[in-house]
C-alpha positions as CSV (number, residue, x, y, z in Angstrom):
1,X,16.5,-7.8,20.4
2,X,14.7,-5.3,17.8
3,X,11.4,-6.3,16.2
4,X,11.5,-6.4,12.5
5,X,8.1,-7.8,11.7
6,X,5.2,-9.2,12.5
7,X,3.4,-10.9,9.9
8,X,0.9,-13.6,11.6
9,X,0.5,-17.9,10.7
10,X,-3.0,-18.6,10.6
11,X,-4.2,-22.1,11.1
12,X,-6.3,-23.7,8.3
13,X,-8.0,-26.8,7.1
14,X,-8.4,-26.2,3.3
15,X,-5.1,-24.4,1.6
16,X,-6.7,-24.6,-1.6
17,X,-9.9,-22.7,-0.3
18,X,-8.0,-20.3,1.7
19,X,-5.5,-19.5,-1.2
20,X,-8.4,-19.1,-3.5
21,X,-10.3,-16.4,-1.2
22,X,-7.3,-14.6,-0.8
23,X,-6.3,-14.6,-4.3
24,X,-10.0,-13.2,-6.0
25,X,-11.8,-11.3,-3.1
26,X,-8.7,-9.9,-1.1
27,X,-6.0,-9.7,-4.4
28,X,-3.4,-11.1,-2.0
29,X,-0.5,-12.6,-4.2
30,X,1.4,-15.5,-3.6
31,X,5.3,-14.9,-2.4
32,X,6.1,-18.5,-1.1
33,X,3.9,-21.6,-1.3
34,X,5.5,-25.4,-0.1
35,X,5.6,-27.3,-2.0
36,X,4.5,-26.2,-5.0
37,X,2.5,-28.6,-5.8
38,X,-0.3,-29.4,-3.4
39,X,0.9,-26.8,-0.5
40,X,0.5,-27.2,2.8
41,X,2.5,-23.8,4.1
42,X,1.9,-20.1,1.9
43,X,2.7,-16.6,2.4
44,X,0.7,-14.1,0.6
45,X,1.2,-10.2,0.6
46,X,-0.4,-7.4,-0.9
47,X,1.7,-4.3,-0.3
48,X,3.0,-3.7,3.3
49,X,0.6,-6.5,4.5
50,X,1.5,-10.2,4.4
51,X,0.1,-13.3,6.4
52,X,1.2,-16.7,6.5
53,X,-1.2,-20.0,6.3
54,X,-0.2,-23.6,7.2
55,X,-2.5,-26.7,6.8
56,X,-3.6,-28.1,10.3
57,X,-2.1,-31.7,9.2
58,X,1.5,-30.7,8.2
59,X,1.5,-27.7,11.1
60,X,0.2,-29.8,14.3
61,X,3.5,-32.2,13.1
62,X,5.6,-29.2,14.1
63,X,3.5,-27.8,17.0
64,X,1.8,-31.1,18.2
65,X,-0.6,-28.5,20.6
66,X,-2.4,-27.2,17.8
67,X,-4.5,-30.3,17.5
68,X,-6.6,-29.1,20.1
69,X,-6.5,-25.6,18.5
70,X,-10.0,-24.0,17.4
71,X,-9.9,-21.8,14.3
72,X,-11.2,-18.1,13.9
73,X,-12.5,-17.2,17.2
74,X,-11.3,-14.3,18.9
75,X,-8.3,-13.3,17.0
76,X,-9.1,-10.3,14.3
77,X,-6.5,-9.1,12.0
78,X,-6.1,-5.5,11.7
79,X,-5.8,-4.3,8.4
80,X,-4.6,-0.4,8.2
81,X,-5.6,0.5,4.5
82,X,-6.5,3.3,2.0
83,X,-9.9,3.8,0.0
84,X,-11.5,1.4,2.0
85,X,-14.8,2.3,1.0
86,X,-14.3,1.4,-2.9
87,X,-12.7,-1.4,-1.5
88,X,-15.8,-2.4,1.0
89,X,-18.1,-1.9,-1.9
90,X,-16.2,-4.0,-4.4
91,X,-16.5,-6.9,-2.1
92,X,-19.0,-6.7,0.2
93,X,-21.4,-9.4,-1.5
94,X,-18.8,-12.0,-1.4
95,X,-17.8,-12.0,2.0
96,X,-19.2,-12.4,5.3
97,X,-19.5,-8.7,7.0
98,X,-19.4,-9.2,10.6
99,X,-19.6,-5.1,10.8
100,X,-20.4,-2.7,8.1
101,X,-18.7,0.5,6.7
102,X,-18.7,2.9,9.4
103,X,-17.4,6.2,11.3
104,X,-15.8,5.4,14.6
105,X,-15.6,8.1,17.2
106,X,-12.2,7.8,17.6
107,X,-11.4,8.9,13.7
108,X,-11.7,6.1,11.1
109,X,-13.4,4.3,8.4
110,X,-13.8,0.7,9.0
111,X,-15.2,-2.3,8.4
112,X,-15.4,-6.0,9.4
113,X,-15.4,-9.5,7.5
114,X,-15.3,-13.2,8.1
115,X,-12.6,-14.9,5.7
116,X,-13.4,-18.4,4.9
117,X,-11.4,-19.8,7.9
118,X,-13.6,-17.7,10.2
119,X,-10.9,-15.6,11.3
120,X,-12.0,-11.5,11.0
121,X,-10.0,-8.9,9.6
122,X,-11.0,-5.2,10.0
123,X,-9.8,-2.7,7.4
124,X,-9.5,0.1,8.8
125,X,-8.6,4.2,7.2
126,X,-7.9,7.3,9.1
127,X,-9.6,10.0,9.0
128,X,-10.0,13.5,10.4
129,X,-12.4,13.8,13.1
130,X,-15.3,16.5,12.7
């Protein structure tokens, strides 16, 4: 077998909510939403990154274990990106930052946020270490 992808499916409640957030604070797009009308399954990409999201109701159907299933917790996405720090400052007062801009030791800019599911995502930009 050879890995192609990964692109992870995130468990939610609201699709509208979660659609929304990722559309005007993140500028993900849409490239597949089911049904179109009233979704309960979307994957949304902006550039190299894409993530899927599938309502709780229509997903435990599939995967009757994920009724028991918590949201957020101690998963974190991890978001390799460029210009973060526009980026950080452009949205910073509509999200949740779980950790601000800052200069790890071991050679990039990042940052953590909360998305409206509670699941974190850290962007995340190499840079030269001085």
């Amino acid at each position: 077998m050879k890995n192609l992808q990964l692109i992870p499916e995130l468990l939610v409640e609201d699709m509208p909510r979660t659609l929304q957030f990722y559309h005007k604070i993140l500028e993900f797009k849409s490239e597949i939403t089911f049904p179109k009308k009233n979704p309960v399954f979307a994957k949304l990409g902006r550039d190299d990154t894409h993530i899927m999201f599938y309502e709780r109701s229509a997903f435990e159907k599939e995967v009757p274990g994920l009724k028991k299933q918590k949201m957020g917790g101690s998963f974190l996405i991890f978001i390799r990106a460029e210009d973060i720090k526009s980026f950080y400052e452009q949205i910073q007062k509509k999200v949740n930052i779980i950790q601000p801009f800052h200069k790890t030791d071991y050679g990039t800019l990042e940052f953590t946020i909360e998305d409206c599911n509670e699941y974190l995502i850290t962007f995340a930009e190499s840079v030269l270490i001085k």
